[in-house]
LOMIPA-55896 format. One record per atom (N, C-alpha, C): residue in one letter; y, x negated, z. Coordinates in steps of 0.2 Angstrom, whole numbers, plus 5000, padded with zeros to 4 digits. Layout:
BEGIN
AYXZ
...
//
This chain:
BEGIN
X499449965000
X500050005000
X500649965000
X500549915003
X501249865006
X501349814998
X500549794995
X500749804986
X501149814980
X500849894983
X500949954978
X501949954979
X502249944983
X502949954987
X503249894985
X503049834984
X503449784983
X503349784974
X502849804971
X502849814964
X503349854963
X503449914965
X503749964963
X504549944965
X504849914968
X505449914972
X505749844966
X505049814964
X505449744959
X505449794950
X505149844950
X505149874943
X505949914943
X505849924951
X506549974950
X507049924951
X507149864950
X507749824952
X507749794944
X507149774941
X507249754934
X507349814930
X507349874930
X507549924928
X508449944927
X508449904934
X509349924936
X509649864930
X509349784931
X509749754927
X509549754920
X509049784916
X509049794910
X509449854907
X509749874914
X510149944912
X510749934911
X510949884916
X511849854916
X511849814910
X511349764908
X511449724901
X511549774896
X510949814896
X511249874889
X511949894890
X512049904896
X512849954895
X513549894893
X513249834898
X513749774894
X513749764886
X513049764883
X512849774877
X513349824872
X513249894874
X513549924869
X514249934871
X514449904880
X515149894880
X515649834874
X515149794873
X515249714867
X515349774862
X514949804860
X514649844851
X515549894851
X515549924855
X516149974856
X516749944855
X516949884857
X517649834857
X517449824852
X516849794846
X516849754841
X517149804838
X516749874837
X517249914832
X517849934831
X518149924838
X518849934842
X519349894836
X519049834836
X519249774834
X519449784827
X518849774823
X518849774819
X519149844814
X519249894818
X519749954814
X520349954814
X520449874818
X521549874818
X521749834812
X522249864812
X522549834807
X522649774805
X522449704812
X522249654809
X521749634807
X521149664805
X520449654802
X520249714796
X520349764797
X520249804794
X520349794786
X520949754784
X521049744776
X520849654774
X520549634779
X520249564777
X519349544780
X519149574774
X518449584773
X518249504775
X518249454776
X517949404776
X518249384784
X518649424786
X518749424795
X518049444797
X518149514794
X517549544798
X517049534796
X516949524790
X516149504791
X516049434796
X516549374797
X516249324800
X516349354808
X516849404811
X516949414816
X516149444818
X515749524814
X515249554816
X514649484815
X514449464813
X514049404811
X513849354819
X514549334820
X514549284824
X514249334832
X514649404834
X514449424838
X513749454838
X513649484833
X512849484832
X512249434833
X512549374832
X512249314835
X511949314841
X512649304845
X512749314852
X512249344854
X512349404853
X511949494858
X511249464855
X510949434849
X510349434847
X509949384852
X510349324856
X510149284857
X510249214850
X510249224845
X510349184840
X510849144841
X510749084843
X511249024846
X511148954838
X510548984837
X510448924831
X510848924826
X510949014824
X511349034819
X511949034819
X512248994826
X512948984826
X513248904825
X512848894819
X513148834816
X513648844809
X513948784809
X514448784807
X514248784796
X513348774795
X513148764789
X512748844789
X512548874795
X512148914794
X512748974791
X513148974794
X513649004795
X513849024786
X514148954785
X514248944777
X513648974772
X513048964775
X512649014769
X512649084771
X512449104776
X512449174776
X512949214778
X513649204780
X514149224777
X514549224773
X514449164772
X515049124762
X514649144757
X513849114756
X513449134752
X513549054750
X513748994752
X513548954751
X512948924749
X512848874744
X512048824747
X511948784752
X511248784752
X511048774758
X511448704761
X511448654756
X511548594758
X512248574754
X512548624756
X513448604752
X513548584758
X514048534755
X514448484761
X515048524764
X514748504772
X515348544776
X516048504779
X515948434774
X516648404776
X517048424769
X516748444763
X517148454757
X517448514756
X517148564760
X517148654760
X517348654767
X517848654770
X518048694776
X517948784775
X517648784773
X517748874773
X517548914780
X517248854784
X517048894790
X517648904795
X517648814795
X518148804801
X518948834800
X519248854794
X519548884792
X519748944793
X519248994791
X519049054793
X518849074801
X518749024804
X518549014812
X519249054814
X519848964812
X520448974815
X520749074814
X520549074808
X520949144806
X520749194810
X520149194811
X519949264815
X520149244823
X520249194826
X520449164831
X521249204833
X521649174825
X522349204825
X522249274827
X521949314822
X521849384823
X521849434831
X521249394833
X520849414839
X521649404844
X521849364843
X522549334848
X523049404847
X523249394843
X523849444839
X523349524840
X522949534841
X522549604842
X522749604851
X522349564853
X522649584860
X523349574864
X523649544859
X524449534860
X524849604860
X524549634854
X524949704854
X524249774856
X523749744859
X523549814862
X523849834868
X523649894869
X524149924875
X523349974879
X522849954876
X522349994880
X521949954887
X521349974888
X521049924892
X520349914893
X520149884888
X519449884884
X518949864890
X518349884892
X517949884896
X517649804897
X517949744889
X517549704888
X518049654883
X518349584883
X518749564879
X518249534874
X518449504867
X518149474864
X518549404862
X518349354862
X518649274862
X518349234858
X518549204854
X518249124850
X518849094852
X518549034854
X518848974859
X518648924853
X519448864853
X519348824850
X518748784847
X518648764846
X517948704845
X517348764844
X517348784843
X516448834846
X516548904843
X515948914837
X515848984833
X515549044839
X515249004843
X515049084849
X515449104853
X515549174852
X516049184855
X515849204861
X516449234864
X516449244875
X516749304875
X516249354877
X516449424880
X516649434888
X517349434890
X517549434896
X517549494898
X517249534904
X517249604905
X517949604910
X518149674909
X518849684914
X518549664919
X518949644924
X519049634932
X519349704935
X518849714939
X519049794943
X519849774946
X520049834947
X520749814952
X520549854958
X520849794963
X520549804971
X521449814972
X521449854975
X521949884981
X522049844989
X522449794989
X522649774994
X522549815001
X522349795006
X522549845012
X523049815016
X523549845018
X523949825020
X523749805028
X524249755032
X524049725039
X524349775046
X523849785051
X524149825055
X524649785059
X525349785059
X525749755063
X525549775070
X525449675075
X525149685080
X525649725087
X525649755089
X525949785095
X526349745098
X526149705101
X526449645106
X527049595101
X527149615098
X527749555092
X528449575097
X528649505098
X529349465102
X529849525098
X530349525102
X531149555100
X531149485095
X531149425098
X531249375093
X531049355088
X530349385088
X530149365081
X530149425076
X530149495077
X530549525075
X531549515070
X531549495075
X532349465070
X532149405068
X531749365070
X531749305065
X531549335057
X530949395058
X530649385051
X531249445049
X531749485049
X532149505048
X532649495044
X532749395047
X533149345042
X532849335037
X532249305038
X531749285034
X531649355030
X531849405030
X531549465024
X532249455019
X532749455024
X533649445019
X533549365015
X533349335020
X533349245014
X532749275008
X532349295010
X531649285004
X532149354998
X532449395001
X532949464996
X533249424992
X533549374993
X534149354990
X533749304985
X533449274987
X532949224982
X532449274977
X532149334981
X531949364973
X532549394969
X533149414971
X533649424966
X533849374960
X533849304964
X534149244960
X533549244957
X532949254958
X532349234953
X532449304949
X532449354948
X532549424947
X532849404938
X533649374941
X534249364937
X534049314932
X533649274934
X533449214932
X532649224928
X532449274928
X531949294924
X532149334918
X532649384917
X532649434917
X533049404910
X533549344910
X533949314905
X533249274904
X532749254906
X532349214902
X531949254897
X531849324901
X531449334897
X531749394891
X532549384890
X532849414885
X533149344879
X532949304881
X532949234876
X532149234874
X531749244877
X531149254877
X530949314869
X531249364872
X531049444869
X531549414862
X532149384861
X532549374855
X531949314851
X531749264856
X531449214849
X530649264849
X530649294851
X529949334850
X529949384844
X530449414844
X530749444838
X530949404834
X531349354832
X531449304826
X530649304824
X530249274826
X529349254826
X529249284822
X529149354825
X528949414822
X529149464816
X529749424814
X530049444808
X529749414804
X529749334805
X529549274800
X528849294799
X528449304803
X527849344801
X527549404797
X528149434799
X528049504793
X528249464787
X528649434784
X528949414778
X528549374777
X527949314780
X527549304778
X526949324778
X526749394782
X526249424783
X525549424777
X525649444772
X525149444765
X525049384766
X525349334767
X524949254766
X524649234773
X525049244776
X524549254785
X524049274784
X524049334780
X523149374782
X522849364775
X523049314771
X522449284765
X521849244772
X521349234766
X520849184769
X521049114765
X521449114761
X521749064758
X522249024758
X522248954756
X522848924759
X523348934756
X524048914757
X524548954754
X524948904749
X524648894743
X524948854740
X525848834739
X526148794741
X526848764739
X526848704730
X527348764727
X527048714719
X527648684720
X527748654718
X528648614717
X528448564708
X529048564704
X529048534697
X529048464698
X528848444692
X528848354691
X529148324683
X529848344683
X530048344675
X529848284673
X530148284664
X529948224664
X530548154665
X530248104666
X530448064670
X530547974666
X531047964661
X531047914659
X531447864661
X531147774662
X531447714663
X531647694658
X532147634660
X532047554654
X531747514655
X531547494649
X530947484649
X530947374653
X530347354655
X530347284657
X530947264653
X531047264644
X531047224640
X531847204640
X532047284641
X532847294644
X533047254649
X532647254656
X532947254661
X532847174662
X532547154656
X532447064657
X533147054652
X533347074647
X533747084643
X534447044646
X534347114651
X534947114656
X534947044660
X534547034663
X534346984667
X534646914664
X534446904658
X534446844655
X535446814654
X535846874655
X536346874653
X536846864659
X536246894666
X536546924672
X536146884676
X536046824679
X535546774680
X535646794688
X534746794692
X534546804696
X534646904699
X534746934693
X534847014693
X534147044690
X533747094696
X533247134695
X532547114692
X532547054696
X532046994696
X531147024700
X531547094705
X530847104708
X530747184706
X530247224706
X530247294705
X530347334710
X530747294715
X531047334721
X531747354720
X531947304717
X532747294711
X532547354708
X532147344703
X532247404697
X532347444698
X531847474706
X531747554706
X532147584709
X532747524713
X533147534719
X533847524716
X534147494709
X534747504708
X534547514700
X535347554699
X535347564692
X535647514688
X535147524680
X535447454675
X536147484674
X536947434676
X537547454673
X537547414666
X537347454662
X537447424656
X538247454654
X538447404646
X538947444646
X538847514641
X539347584643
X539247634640
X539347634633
X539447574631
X539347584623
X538647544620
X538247504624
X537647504623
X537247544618
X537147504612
X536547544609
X535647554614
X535447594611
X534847584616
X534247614610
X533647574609
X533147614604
X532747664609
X532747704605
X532047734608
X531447704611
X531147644608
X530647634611
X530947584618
X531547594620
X531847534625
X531747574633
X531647644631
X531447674637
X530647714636
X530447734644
X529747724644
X529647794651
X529347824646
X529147874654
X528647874660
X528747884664
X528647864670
X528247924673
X527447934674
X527247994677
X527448004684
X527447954688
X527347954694
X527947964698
X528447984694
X529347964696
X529548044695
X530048074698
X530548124695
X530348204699
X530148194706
X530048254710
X530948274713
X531248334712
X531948344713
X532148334722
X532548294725
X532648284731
X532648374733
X532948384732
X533048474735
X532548514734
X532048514729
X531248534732
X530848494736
X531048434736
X530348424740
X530948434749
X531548444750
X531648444755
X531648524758
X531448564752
X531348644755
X530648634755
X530248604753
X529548584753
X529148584760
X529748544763
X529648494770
X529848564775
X530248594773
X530448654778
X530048704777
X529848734772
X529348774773
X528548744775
X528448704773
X527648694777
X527848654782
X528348654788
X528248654794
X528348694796
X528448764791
X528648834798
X527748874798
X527348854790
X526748874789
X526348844796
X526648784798
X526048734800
X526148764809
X526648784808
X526748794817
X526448884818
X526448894812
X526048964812
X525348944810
X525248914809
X524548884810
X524048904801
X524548924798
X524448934792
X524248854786
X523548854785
X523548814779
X523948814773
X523948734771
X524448744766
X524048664760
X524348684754
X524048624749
X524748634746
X524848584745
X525548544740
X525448544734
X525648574727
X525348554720
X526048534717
X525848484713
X526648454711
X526448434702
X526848454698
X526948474691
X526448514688
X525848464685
X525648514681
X524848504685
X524648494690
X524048484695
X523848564697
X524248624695
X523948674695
X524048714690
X523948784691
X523548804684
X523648894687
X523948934681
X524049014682
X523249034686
X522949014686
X522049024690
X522249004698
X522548944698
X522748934707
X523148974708
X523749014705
X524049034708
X523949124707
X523349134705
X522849184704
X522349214710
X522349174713
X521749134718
X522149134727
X522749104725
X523049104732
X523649134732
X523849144738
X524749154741
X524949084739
X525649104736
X526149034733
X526649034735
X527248994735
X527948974738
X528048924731
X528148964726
X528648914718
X529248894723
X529448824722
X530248794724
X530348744717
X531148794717
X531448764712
X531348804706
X532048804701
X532148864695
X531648834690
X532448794685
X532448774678
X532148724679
X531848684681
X531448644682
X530648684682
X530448724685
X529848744685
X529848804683
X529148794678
X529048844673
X528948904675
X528448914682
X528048974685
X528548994688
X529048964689
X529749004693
X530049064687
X530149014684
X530649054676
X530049104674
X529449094674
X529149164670
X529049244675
X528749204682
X528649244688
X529349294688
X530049264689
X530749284691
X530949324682
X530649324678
X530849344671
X530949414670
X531549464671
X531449524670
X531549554675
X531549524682
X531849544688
X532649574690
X532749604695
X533149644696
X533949564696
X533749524698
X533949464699
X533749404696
X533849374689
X533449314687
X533849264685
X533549204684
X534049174681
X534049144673
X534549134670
X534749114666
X534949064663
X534749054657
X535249004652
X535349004645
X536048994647
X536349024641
X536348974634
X536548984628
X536648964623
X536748894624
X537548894628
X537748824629
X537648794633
X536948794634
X536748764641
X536748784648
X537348834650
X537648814656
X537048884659
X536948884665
X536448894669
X536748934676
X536549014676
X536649034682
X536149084684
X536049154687
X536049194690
X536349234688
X535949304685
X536149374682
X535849424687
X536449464688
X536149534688
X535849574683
X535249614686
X535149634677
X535349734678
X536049744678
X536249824681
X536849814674
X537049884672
X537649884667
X538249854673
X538549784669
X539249774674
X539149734680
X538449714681
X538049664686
X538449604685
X538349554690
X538749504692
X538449424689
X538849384688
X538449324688
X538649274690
X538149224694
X538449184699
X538249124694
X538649064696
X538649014694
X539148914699
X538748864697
X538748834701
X539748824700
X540048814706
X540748814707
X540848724708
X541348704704
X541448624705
X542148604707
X542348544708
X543048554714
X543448514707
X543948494708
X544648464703
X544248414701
X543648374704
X543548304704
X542748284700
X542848364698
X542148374695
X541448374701
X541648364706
X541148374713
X540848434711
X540248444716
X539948514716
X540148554723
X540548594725
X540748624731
X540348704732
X539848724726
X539448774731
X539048804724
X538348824727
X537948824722
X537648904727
X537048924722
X536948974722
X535948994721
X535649014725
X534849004725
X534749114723
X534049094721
X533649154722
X533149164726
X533049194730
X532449204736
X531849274734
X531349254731
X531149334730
X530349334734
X530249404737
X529849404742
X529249454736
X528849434733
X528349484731
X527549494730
X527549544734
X527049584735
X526449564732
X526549574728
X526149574722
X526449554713
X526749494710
X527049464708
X526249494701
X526849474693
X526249464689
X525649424689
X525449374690
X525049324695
X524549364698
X524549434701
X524149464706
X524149434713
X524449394715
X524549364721
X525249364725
X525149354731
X525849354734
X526049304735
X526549324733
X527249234730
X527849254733
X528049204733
X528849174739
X529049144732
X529749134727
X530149114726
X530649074730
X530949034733
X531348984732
X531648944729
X532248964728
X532548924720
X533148934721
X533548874719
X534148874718
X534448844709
X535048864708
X535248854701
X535348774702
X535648724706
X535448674706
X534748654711
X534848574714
X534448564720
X534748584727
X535548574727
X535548604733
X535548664734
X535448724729
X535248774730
X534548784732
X534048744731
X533548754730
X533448744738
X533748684741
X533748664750
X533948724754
X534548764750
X534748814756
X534248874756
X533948884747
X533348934749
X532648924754
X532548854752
X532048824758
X532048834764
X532848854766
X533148844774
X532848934775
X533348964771
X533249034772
X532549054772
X531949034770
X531249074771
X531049044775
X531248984780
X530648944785
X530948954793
X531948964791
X532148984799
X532149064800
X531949074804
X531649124809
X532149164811
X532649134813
X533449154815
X534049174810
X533949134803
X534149184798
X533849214793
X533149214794
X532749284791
X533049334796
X533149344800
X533349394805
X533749454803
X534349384802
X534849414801
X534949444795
X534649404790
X534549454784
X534349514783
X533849514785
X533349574784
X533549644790
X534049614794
X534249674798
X534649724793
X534949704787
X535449724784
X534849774778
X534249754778
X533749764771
X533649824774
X533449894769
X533249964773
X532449944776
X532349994781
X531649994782
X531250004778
X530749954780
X530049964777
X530049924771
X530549854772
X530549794768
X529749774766
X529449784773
X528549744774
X528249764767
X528249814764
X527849854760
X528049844753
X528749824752
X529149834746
X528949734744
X529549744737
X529649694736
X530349664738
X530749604737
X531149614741
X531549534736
X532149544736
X532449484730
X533149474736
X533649414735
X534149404738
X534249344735
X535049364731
X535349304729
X535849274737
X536049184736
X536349174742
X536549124741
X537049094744
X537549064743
X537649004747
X537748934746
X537848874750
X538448844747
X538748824753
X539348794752
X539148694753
X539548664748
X539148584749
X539848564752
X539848504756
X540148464758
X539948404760
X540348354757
X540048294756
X539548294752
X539248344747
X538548344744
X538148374747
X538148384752
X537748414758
X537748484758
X537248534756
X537048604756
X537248634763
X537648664765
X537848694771
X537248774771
X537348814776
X536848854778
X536948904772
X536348944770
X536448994768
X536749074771
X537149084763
X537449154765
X537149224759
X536849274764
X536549314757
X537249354753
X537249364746
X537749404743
X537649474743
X536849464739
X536749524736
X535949514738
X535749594740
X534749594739
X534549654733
X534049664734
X533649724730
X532849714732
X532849794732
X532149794736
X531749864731
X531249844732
X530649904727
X530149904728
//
């Protein structure tokens, strides 16, 4: 009998714990769907298939299947023996559902019976079940307490008053500098949002014209007549040949130079925008002249910088409410394209200086390309710097788009802008004119 009781008492105890796992279990199953039906997973099918995959793992037991090759086949559809230092597709796709997960319970307001987590370094993830909330019980104040210490703790409640108020005051500005960079963030987010929630990296193309020297023959030429002049290729690349401007010069006297000729003011909007991607944690690939192909920009979210210089700018921006232009004689601006629209053009001082130039910034959707593209461009280079400034700071996205009507997120969105040079130097941009559709 005392057996039969001890049997019975251990069935009813493993009975209890196989009953609290199931319920943990389908609390896991219930958040995953939670999850996966927000607005952050729900339109990126390779979130959720990697997110259900990995947690299915977990619940199975299957610890094996949480590598980083197995992952690549039966998620990617990779080979078995594809190199996983060549193909980042996992650890890529890691970070992104990672983001996700972040930004989901950042803006949840419910209180899930169970969280779900992927922690850096490691595909298996960690279900944290809520922590019950326990009610304080308050102390019974003991009977016998001094007249004295009565007014001591009396002081002691006015000194500790006055210090939560100074903390209070002192919180309450931090967290209103706090809620202000929180919303810049969150703007630059939305205006980059489509390329945030690719699984893809976000391409930056910038042009590489072509790019011609004088040739050895010249610079020896010179040298012979200008003894101990541009003797090293640190001379040549570093100073200009002063020849005189009546110099004849053959054709075959200059020589093109592939590796030369990327515009200071793309690669300087170049530099600013992939350090606003990189801090949002967004991958990024640099393509410079002609190293990609209407198939890469087919394939991924893009950031064209720079106009008349680059082609995919000119064709992308061709026909737009806003494009640019070149005229018969050269000269090179920004059209509106409305009966009696405006046209901007570069402004130069008595001394032929350049004192303000003029960019187009276009945000779209869904561009001919099929992908979603970021234009940055200016009619020269310093335009092309102030447009660079305008899509990476946070702080004057802001201010722009507080003027744009709502429900920018969904449209497309174009804005001509303006910088003023001093000393040669692009001052901040100013927007003129937008259009949205």
């Amino acid at each position: 009998m005392g057996v039969e009781t001890e049997v019975n008492a251990a069935s009813e105890k493993s009975n209890k714990v196989q009953g609290a796992d199931a319920q943990f279990r389908a609390s896991i199953i219930q958040e995953l769907d939670r999850v996966l039906a927000s607005r952050f997973f729900k339109n990126s099918q390779r979130s959720r298939q990697f997110l259900e995959y990995i947690v299915n793992c977990k619940l199975d037991g299957r610890a094996d299947d949480l590598k980083e090759r197995t992952i690549g086949t039966e998620v990617f559809h990779r080979p078995p023996d594809y190199s996983t230092g060549e193909d980042p597709v996992v650890r890529v796709q890691a970070g992104e559902v990672r983001r996700r997960l972040e930004q989901f319970y950042q803006s949840d307001d419910g209180q899930p019976a169970v969280r779900i987590e992927l922690t850096t370094g490691s595909y298996a993830p960690h279900f944290h079940p809520r922590a019950p909330h326990v009610t304080a019980q308050p102390e019974t104040p003991s009977p016998t307490q001094t007249r004295s210490t009565q007014m001591l703790r009396k002081r002691t409640a006015v000194f500790l008053g006055l210090i939560c108020l100074i903390a209070a005051i002192l919180a309450v500005s931090w967290w209103a500098r706090a809620h202000e960079e929180n919303q810049r963030i969150s703007v630059t987010n939305q205006f980059w949002g489509p390329a945030l929630a690719s699984q893809q990296p976000v391409l930056l193309c910038l042009a590489k014209p072509v790019f011609y020297r004088p040739s050895l023959e010249l610079y020896r030429a010179y040298s012979n007549s200008h003894p101990g002049t541009f003797q090293t290729e640190v001379e040549r690349s570093n100073r200009a040949l002063p020849l005189d401007p009546k110099t004849k010069i053959d054709w075959g006297q200059l020589s093109p130079y592939p590796d030369y000729g990327v515009a200071v003011g793309d690669v300087e909007a170049v530099v600013k925008v992939s350090g606003l991607l990189g801090s949002l944690a967004k991958p990024i690939q640099i393509r410079i002249g002609d190293r990609y192909t209407v198939e890469d920009l087919r394939s991924s979210p893009s950031a064209l910088i720079g106009a008349f210089n680059n082609k995919w700018t000119m064709q992308i921006t061709h026909g737009l409410y806003f494009e640019f232009v070149e005229s018969a004689d050269g000269a090179l601006s920004i059209h509106e394209n409305s009966p009696g629209g405006q046209v901007w053009q570069v402004v130069y001082g008595k001394s032929n200086e350049m004192k303000r130039d003029f960019a187009l910034v276009a945000r779209l959707l869904d561009s001919n390309n099929g992908q979603f593209t970021i234009v940055a461009a200016g009619i020269t280079g310093s335009g092309t710097q102030a447009a660079g400034e305008f899509v990476s700071k946070p702080e004057i996205l802001e201010k722009a788009l507080k003027s744009v009507p709502a429900g920018w997120q969904n449209k497309n969105v174009e804005f001509v802008l303006q910088t003023d040079l001093t000393d040669s130097v692009a001052g901040p941009p100013t927007v003129l004119a937008y259009h949205t559709w």
